[in-house]
C-alpha positions as CSV (number, residue, x, y, z in Angstrom):
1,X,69.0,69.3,102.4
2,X,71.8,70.8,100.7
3,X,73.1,68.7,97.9
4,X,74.5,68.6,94.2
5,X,72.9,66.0,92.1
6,X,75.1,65.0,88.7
7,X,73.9,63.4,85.3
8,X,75.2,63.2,82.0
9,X,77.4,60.6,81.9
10,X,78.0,57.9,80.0
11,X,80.3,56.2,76.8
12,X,81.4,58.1,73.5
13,X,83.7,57.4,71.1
14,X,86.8,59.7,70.5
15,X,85.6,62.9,68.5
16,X,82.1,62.5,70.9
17,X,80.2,65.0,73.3
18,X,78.8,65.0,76.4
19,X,76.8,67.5,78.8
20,X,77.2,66.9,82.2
21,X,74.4,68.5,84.3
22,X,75.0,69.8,88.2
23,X,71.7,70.7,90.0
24,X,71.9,72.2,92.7
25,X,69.2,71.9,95.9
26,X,68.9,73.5,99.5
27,X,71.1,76.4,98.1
28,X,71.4,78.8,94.9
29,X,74.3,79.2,93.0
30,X,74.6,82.7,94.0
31,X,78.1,83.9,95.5
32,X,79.2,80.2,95.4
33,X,82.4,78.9,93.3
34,X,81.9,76.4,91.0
35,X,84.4,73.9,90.3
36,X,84.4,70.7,88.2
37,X,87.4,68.3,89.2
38,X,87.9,64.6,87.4
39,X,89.0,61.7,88.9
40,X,90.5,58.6,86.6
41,X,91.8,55.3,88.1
42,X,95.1,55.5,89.7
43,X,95.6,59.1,89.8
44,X,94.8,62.2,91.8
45,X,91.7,64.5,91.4
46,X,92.3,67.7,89.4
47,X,90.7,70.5,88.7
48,X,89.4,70.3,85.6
49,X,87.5,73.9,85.5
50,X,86.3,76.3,88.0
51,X,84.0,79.7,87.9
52,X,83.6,82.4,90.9
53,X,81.6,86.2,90.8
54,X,85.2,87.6,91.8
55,X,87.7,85.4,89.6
56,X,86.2,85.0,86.5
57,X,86.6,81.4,84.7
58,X,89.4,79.2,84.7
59,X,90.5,76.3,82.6
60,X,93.1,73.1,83.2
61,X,94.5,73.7,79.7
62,X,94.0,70.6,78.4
63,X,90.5,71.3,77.9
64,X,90.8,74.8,76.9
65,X,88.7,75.3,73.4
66,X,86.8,71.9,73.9
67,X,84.8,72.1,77.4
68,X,82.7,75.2,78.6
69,X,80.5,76.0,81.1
70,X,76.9,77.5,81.6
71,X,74.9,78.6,84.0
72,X,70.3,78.3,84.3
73,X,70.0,80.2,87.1
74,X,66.4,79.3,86.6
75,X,66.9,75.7,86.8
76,X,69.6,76.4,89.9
77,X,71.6,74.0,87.4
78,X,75.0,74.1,86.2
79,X,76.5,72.5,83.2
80,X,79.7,71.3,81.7
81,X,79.7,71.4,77.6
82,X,82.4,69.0,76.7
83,X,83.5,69.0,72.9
84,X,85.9,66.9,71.0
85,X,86.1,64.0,73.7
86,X,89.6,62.1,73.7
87,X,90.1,59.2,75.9
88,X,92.5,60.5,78.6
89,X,89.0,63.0,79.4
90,X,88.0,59.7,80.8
91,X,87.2,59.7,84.3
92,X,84.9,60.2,86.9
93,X,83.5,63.9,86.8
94,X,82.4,66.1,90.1
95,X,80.4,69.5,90.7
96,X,81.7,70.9,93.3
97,X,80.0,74.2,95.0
98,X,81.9,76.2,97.9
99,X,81.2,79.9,99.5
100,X,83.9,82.5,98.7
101,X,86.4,79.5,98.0
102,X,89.3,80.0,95.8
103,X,89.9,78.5,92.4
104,X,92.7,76.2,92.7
105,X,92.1,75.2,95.9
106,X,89.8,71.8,96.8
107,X,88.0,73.1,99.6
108,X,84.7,73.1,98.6
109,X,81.6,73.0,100.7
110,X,79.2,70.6,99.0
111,X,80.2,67.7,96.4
112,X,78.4,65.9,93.5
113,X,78.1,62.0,93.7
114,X,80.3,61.5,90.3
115,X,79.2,60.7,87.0
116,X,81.4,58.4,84.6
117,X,82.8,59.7,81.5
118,X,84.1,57.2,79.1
119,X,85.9,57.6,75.9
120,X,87.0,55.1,73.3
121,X,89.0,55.2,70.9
């Protein structure tokens, strides 16, 4: 079975931190974009950050300096490191894993089932 599996969510005040985890299973990480998109209530879903063999690693630059990504190629596991939490990051978060896709583009293979991310102020 072929699947992403979030975790790491959950409530922080302003200032806060979170690690969001993507594992993934039925497939490596190898040749595959990586792409973590965010979701709040009422608006559209946008890229957030995204991380290919060919294009390097790219950033929605309101998170620039406070969110990074890293890579266990052990664990097949992907993680988001996000820093100095304000409460428009709040949202729903979601790995995403496609072959040879683009960054900037949403059309990724496989999907993550969401993990909340609140922050108060």
């Amino acid at each position: 079975e072929v699947q992403l599996v979030e975790s790491g969510g959950g409530l922080v005040q302003a200032g806060g931190s979170l690690r969001l985890s993507c594992a993934a299973s039925g497939f490596t990480f190898d040749d595959y974009t990586i792409g973590w998109f965010r979701q709040a209530p009422g608006k559209e879903r946008e890229g957030v950050l995204c991380i290919s063999s060919s294009d390097g690693t790219t950033y929605l630059d309101s998170v620039k300096g406070r969110f990074t990504i890293s890579i266990d190629n052990a664990k097949n596991t992907v993680y988001l490191q996000m820093n100095s939490l304000k409460p428009e990051d709040t949202a729903v978060y979601y790995c995403a894993a496609g072959l040879w896709v683009l960054c900037g583009t949403s059309e990724y293979d496989v999907w993550g089932q969401g993990t909340q991310v609140t922050v108060s102020s």
